[in-house]
C-alpha positions in Angstrom: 0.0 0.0 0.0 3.3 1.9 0.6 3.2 3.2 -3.1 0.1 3.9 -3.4 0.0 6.5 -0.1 3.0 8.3 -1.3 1.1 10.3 -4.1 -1.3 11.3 -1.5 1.4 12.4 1.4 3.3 14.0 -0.9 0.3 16.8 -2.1 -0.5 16.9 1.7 2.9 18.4 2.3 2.9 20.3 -0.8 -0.4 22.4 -0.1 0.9 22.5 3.9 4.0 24.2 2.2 2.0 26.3 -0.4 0.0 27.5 3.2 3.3 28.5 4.9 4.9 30.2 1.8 1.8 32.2 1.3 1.8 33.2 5.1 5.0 34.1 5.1 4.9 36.2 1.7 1.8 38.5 3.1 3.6 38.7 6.5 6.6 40.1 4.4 4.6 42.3 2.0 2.5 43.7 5.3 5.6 44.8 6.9 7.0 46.2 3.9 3.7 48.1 3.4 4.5 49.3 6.9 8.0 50.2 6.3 7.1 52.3 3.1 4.3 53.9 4.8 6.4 55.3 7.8 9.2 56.5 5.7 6.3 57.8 3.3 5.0 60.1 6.8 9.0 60.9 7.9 9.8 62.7 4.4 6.4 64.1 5.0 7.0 65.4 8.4 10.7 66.2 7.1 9.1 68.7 4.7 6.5 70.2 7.0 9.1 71.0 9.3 10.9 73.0 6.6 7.8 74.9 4.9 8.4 77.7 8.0 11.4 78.4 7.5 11.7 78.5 3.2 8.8 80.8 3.8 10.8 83.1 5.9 13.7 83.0 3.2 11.0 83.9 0.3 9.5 86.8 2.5 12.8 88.7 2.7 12.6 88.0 -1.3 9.2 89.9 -0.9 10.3 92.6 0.6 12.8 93.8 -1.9 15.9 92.8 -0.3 17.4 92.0 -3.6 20.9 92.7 -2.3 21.1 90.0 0.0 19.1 87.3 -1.7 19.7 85.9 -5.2 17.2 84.9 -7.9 18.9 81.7 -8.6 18.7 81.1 -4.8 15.0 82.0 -4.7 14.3 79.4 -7.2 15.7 76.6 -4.9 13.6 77.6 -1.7 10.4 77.4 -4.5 11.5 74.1 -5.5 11.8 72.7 -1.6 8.6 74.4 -0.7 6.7 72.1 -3.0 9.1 69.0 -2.2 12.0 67.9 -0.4 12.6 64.1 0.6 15.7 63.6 2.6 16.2 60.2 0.4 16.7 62.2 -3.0 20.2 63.6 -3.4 18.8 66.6 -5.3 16.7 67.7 -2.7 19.3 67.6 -0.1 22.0 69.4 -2.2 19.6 71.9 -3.0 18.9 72.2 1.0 22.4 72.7 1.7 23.3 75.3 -1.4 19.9 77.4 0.6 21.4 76.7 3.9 25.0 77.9 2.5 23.9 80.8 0.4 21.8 82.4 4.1 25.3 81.9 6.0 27.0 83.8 3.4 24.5 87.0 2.7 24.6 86.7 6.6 21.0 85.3 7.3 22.7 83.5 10.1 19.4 82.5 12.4 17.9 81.0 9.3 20.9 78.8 8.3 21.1 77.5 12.0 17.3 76.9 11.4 18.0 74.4 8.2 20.3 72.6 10.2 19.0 71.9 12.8 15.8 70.6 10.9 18.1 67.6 10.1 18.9 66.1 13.7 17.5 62.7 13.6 16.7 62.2 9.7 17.5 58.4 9.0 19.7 59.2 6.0 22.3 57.9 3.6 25.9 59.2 4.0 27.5 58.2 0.9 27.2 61.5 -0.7 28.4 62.5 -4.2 27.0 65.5 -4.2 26.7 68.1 -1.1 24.0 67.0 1.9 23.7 66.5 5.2 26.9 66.3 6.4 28.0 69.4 4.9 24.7 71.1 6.7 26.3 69.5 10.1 29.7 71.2 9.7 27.8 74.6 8.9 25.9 74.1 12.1 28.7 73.7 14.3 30.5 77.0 12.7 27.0 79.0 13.1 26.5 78.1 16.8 30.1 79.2 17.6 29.4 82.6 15.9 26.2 83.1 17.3 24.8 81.4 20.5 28.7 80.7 21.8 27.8 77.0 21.5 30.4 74.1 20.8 28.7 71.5 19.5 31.5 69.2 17.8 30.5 66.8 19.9 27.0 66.2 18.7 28.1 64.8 15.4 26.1 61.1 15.1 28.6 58.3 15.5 27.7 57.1 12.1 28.6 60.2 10.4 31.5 60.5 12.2 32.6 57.1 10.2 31.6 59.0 7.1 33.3 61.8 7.7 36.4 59.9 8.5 36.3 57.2 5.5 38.9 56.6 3.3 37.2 57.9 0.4 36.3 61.4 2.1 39.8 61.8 3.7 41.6 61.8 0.9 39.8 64.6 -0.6 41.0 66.7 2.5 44.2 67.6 1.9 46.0 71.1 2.4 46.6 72.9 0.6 44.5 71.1 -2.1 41.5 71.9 -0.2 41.4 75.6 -0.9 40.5 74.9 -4.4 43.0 78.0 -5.5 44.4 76.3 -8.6 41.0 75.4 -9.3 39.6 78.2 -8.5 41.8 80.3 -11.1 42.0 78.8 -13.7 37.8 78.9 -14.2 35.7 81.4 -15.6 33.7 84.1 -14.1 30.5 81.9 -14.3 32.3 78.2 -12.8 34.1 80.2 -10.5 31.0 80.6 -8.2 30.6 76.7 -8.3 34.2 75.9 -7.3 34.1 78.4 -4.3 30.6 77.2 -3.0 32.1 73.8 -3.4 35.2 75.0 -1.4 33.4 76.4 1.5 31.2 73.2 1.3 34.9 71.0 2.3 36.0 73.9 4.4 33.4 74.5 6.8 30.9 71.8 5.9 34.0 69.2 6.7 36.8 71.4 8.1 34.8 72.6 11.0 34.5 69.2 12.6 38.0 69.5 14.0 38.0 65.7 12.7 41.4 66.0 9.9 44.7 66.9 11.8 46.2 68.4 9.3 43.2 70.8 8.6 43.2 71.4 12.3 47.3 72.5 11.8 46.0 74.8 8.9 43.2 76.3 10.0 44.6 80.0 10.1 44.7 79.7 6.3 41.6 77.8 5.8 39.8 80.3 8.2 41.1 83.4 6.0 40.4 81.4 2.9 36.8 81.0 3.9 36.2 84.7 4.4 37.3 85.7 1.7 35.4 83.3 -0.7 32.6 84.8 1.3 33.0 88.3 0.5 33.7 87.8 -3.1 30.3 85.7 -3.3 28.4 88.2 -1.4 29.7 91.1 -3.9 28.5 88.7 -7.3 
């Protein structure tokens, strides 16, 4: 009868299999519905957090202070207002060049604001273009100048392990890090690119005291970084 029972065992096991698998898939696909839907809300929340303080930016816009506040800057708080997800790359670079560009026309408060908006986002470090970490170096250089405040210290422990990765540290050199060969040999219109993306090694890197031989350097970096200020406040 052996034989015969075999057939019948075997499609027993097979649908109790078929059950399990099925389980297991809408088990998988539930929490992955739930994992989508909470980072769905963060970016949300991420964004309504911003709204109050790109609308700030836009009302000095509104009020004619045209000196301090570029159109090509402008166009970047627009953009954010209607979206900014800290898991694109090109919202988060353009979130740093509006947090950047308020330091520099001196919108200090503002720039402190934008940073600090980004304590706690779950985010990627591996960065080929400008982002968060760049924002945390700005932050620590801004509190200094303005509150008194030292807050080195409050760098996450995984972006400390960014900052200090291979890849990242041996972009920091001195005196390659002031850009100047770079920085002379472009045009009037690349120029402004190569000195934001200075000031983004400078202070958004440079600040966190984390590269010795910055740290031995830092009169010249320091003088560097004021003066590719002034010239970009005078475009």
């Amino acid at each position: 009868e052996l034989p015969h029972q075999v057939p019948t065992l075997f499609k027993g096991l097979l649908k109790h299999f078929i059950f399990l698998t099925a389980g297991l898939k809408s088990k998988s696909s539930a929490e992955l519905e739930l994992k989508v839907n909470k980072l769905q809300q963060e970016i949300k929340d991420f964004h309504e957090k911003l709204i109050p303080a790109l609308t700030k930016v836009l009302a000095l816009y509104k009020q004619g202070d045209t000196c301090q506040i570029n159109r090509e800057f402008i166009k970047s708080c627009k953009k954010l207002l209607q979206k900014c997800s800290f898991k694109s790359l090109m919202d988060v670079s353009e979130l740093c060049s509006v947090a950047y560009w308020l330091y520099i026309y001196g919108h200090k408060e503002l720039a402190l604001e934008i940073c600090e908006l980004t304590h706690g986002v779950d985010f990627a470090y591996e960065y080929s273009w400008p982002g968060f970490p760049e924002l945390y170096g700005l932050e620590i250089r801004i509190a200094r100048e303005i509150l008194g405040e030292e807050r080195k210290g409050n760098i996450p422990p995984n972006l400390v392990g960014y900052y200090l990765s291979k890849g990242v540290r041996k972009k920091l050199r001195y005196p390659q890090i002031l850009r100047e060969e770079i920085t002379a040999a472009h045009n009037e219109g690349l120029l402004r690119v190569e000195l934001i993306y200075a000031l983004y090694d400078m202070i958004g890197k440079g600040e966190t005291g984390l590269y010795t031989e910055l740290n031995r350097n830092w009169t010249k970096i320091e003088e560097t970084i004021c003066m590719y200020i002034d010239y970009l406040k005078l475009e």
